[in-house]
DSSP file (Angstrom, degrees, kcal/mol; ACC not computed):
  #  RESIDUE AA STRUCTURE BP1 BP2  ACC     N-H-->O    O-->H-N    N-H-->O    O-->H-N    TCO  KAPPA ALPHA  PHI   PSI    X-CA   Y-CA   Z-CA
    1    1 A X              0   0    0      0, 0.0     2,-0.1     0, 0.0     0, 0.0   0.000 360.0 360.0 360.0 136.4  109.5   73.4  137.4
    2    2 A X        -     0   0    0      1,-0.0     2,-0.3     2,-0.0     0, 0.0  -0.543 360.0-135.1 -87.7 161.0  109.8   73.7  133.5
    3    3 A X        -     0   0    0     -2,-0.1     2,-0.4     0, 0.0    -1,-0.0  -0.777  16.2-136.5 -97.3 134.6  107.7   76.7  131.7
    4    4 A X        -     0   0    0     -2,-0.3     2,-0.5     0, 0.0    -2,-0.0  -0.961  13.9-119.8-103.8 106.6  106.0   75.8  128.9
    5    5 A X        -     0   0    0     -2,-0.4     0, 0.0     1,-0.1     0, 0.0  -0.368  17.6-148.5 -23.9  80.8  106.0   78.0  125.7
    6    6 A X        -     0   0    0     -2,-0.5     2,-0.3     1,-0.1    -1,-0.1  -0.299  13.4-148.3 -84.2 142.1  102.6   79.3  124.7
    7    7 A X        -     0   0    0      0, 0.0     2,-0.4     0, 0.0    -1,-0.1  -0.871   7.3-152.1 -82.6 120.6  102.6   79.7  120.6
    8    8 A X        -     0   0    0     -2,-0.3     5,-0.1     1,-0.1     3,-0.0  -0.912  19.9-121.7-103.9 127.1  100.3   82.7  119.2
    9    9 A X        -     0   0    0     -2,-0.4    -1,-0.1     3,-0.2     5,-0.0   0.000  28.1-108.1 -47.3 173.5   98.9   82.1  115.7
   10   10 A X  S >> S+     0   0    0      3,-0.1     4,-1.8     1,-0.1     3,-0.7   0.836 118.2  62.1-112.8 -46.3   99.8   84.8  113.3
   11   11 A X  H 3> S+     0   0    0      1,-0.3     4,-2.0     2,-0.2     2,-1.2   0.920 103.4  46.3 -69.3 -36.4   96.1   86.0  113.5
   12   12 A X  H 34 S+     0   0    0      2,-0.2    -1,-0.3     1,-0.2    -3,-0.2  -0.667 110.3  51.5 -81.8  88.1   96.1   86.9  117.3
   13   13 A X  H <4 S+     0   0    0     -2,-1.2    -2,-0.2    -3,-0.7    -1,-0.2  -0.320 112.7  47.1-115.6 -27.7   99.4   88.7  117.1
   14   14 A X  H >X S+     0   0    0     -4,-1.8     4,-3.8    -3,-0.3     3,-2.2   0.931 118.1  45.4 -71.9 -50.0   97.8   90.8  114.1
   15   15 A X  H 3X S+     0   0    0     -4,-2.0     4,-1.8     1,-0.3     3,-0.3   0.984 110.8  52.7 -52.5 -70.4   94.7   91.2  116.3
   16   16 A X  H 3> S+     0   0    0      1,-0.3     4,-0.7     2,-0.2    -1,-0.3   0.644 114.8  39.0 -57.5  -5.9   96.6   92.0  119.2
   17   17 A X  H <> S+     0   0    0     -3,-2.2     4,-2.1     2,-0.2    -1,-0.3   0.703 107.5  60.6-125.6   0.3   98.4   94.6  117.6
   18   18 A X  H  X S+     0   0    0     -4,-3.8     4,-2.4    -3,-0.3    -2,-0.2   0.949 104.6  51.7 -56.3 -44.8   95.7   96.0  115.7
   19   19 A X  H  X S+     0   0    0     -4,-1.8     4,-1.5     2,-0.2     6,-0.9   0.768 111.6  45.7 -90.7 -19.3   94.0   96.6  118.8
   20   20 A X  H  X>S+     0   0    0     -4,-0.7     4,-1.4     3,-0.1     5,-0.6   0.980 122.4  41.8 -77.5 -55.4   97.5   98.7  120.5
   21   21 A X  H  <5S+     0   0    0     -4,-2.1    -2,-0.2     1,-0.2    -3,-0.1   0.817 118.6  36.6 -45.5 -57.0   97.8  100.6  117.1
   22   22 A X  H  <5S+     0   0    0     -4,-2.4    -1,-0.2     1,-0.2    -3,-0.1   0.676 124.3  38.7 -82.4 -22.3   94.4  101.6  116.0
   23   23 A X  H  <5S-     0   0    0     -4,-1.5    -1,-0.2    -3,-0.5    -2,-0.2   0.494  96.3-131.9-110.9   2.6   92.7  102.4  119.6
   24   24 A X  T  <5 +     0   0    0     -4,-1.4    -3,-0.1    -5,-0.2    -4,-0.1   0.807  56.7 152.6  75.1  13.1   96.3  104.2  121.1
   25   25 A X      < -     0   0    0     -6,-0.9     2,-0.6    -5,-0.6    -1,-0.2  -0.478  48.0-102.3 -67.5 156.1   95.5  101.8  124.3
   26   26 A X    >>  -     0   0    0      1,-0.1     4,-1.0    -3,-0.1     3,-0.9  -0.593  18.2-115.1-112.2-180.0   98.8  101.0  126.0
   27   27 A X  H 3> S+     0   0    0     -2,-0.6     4,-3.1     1,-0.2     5,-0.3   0.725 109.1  52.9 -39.4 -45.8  100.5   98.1  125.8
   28   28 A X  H 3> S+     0   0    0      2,-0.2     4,-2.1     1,-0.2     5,-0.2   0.982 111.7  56.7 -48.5 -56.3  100.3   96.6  129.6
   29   29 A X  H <> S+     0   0    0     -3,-0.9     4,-1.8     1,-0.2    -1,-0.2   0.941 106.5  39.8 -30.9 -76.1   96.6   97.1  129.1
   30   30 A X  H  X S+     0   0    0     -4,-1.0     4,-2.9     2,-0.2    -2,-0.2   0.905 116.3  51.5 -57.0 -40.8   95.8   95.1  126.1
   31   31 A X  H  X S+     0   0    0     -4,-3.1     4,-0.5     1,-0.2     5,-0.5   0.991 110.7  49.7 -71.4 -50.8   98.2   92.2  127.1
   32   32 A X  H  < S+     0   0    0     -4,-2.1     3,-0.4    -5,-0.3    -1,-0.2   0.706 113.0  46.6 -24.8 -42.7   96.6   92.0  130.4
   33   33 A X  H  < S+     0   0    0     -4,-1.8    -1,-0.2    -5,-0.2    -2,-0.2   0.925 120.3  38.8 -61.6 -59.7   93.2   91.9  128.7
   34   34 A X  H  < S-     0   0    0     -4,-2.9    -1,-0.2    -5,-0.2    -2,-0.2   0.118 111.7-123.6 -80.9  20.9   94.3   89.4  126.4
   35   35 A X     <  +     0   0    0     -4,-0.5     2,-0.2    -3,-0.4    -3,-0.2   0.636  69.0 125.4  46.3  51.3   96.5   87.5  129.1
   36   36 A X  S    S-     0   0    0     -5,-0.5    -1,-0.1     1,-0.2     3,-0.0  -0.728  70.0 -87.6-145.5 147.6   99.6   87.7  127.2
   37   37 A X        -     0   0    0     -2,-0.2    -1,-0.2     1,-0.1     3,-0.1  -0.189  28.4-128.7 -28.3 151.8  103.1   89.2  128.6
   38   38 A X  S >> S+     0   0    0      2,-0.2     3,-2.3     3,-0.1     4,-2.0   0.899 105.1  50.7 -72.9 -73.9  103.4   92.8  128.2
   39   39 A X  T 34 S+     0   0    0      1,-0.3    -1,-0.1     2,-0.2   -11,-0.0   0.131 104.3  51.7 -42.7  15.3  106.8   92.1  126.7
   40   40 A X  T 3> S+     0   0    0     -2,-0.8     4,-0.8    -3,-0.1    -1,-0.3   0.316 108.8  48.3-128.4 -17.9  105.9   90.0  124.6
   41   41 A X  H <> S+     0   0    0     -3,-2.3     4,-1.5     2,-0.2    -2,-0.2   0.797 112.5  58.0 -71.3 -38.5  103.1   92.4  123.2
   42   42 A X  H  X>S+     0   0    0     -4,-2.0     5,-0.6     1,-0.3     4,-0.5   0.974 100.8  49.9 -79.5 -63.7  106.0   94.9  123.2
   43   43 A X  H >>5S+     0   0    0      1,-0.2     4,-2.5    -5,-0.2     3,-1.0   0.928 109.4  50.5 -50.0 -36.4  108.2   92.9  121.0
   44   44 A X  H 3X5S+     0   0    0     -4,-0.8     4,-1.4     1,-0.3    -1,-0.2   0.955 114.3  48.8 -76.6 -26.7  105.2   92.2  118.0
   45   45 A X  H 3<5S+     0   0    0     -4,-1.5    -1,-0.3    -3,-0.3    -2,-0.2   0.153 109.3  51.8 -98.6  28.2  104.4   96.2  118.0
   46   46 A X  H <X5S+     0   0    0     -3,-1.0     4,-1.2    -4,-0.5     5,-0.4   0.361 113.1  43.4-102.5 -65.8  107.7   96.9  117.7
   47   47 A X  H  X<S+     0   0    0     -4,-2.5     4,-0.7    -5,-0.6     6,-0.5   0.693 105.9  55.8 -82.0  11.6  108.1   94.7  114.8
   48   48 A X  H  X S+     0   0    0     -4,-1.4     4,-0.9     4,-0.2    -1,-0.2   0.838 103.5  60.9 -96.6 -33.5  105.4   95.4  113.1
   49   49 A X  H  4 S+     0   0    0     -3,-0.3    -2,-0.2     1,-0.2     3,-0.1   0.895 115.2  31.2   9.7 -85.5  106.7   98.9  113.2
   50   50 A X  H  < S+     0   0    0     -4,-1.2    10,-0.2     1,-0.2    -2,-0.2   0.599 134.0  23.1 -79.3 -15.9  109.6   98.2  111.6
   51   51 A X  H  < S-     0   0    0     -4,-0.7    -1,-0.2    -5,-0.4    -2,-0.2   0.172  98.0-115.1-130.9  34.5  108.9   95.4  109.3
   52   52 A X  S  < S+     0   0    0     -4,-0.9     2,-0.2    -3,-0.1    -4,-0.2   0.474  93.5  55.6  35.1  28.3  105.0   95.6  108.7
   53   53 A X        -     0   0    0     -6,-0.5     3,-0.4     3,-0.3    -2,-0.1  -0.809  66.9-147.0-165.9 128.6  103.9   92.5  110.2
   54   54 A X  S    S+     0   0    0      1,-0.2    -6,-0.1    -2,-0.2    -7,-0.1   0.753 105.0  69.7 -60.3 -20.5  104.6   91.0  114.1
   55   55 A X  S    S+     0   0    0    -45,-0.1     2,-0.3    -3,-0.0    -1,-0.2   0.791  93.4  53.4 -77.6 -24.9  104.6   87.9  112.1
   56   56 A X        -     0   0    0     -3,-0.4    -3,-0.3     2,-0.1    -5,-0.1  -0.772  54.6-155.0-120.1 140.1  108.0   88.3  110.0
   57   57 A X  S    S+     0   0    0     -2,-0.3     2,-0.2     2,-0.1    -1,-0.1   0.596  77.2  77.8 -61.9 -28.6  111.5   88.9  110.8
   58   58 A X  S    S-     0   0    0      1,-0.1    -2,-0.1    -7,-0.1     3,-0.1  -0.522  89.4-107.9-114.6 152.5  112.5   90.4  107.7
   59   59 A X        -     0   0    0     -2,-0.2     2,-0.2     1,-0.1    -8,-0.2  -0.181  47.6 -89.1 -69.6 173.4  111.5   94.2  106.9
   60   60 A X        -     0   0    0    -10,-0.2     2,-0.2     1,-0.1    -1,-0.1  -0.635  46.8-106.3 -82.8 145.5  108.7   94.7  104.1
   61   61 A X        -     0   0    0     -2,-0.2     2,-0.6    -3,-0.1    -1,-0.1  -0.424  41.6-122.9 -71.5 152.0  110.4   94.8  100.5
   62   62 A X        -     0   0    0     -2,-0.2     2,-0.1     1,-0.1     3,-0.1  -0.777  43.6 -84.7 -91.6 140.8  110.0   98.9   99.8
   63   63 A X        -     0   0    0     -2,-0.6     2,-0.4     1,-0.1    -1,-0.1  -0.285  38.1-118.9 -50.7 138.9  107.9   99.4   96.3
   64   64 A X        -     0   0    0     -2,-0.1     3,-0.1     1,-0.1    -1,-0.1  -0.438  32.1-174.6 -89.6 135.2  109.7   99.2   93.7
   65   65 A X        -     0   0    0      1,-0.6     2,-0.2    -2,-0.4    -1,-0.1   0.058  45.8 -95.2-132.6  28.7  109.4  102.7   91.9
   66   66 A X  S    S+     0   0    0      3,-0.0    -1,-0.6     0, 0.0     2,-0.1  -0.447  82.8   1.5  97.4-172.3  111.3  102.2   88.6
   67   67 A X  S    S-     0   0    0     -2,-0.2     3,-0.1    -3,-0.1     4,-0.0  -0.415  78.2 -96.5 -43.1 123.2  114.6  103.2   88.3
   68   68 A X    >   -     0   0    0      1,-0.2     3,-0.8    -2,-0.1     2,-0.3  -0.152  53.1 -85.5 -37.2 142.8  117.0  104.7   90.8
   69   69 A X  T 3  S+     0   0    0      1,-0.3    -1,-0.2     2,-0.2    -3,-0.0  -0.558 113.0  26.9 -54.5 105.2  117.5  108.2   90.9
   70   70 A X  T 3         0   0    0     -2,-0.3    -1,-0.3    -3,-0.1    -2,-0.1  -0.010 360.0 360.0 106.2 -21.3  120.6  109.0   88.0
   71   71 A X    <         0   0    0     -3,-0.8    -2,-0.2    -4,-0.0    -3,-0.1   0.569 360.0 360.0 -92.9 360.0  120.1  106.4   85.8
């Protein structure tokens, strides 16, 4: 029997990981609530962690602050 790939919109994955960040629930909780893998919850708040969005692969550009330090 094939599994079918459920697709999340960019706005419930922000949701969903607003709600692990801002109320300190953990993760098994909220995907349960929100029917979602736990590991699959785990992977967007981990990369939005590291790259400021579950949505994107790619890190956030750092602010650009002038010139490097020495020039």
């Amino acid at each position: 029997m094939a599994s079918r790939k459920r697709v999340y919109d960019a706005e419930f994955r922000d949701g969903a990981v607003r709600i692990v960040t801002e109320t300190g629930k953990p993760i098994p909780e909220v995907a349960e609530d929100l029917g979602i893998d736990p590991g699959t919850l785990h992977s967007w708040v981990s990369r939005a962690r590291r790259n400021g969005s579950p949505s994107s692969d790619r890190p956030m550009a750092e602010p650009s602050g002038g010139r490097a330090a020495g020039e």
